[in-house]
BAFIMI-387233 format. One record per residue (C-alpha): x, y, z; residue number from 1; chain. Coordinates in Angstrom, 2 decimals. Each point is the difference from the previous one (the first is absolute). Example, Ala and Ser with C-alpha at 12.3 -4.5 7.8 and 13.67 -1.06 7.14 Angstrom:
2
+---------+---------+---------+------+-------+
|       X |       Y |       Z | resi | chain |
+---------+---------+---------+------+-------+
|   12.30 |   -4.50 |    7.80 |    1 |     A |
|    1.37 |    3.44 |   -0.66 |    2 |     A |
+---------+---------+---------+------+-------+
! end
This chain:
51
+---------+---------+---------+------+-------+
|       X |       Y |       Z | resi | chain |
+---------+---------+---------+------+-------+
|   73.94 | -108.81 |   38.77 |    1 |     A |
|   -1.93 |   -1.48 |    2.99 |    2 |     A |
|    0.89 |    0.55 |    3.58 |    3 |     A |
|    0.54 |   -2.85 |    2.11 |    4 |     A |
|    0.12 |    0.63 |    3.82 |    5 |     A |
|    2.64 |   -1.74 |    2.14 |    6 |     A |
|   -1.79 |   -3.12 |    1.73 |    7 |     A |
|    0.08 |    1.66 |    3.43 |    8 |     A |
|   -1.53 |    3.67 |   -0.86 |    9 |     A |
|   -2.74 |    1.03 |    1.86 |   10 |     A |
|   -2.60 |    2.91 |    0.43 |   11 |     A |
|    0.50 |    2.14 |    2.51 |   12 |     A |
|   -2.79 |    2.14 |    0.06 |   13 |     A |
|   -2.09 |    1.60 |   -3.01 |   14 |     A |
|   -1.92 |    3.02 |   -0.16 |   15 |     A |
|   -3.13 |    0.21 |   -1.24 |   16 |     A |
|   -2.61 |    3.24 |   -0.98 |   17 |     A |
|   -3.38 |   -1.16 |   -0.49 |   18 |     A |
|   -3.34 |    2.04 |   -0.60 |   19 |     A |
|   -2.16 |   -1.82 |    3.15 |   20 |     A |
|    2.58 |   -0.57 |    3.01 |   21 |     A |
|   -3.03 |   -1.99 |    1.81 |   22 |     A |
|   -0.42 |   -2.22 |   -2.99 |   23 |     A |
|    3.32 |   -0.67 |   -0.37 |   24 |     A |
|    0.49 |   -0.78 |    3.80 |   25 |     A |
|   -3.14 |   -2.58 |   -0.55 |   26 |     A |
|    1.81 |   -1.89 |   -2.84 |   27 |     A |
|    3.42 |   -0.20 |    1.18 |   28 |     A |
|   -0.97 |   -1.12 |    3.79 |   29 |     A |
|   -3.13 |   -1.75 |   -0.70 |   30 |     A |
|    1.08 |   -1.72 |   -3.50 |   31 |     A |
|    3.28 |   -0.47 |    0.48 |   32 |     A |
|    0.68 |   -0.16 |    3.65 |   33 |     A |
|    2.21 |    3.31 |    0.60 |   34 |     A |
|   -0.16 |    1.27 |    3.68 |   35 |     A |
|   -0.30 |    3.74 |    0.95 |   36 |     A |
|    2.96 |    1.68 |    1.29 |   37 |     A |
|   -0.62 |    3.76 |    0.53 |   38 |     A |
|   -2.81 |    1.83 |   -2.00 |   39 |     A |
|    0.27 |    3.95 |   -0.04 |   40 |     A |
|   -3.67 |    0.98 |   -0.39 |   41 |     A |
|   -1.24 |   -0.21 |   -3.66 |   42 |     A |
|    3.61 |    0.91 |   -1.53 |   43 |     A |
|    2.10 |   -3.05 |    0.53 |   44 |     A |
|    0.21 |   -3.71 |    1.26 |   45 |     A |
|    2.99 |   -2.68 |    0.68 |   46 |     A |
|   -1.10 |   -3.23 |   -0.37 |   47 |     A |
|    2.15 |   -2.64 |    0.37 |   48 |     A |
|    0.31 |   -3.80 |   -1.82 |   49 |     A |
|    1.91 |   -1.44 |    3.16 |   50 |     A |
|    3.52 |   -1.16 |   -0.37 |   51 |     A |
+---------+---------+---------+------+-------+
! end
């Protein structure tokens, strides 16, 4: 059976592990507008969609 989220769920936060942390960066800020929170040297980023 499908699930079917309440109308008022949200995301909270997601984590991600991706081969190219750069690349990744480049697409989520520069495609779709994330901001940079705190990036830990080549091992981690938090980006955030606002809201």
């Amino acid at each position: 059976m499908p699930y079917t989220a309440a109308a008022d769920t949200r995301v909270g936060h997601i984590h991600l592990k991706v081969a190219d942390l750069d690349r990744a960066i480049a697409f989520y800020r520069d495609v779709l507008g994330f901001e940079i929170q705190q990036r830990y040297g080549d091992q981690a980023v938090f980006l955030s969609a606002g809201g």
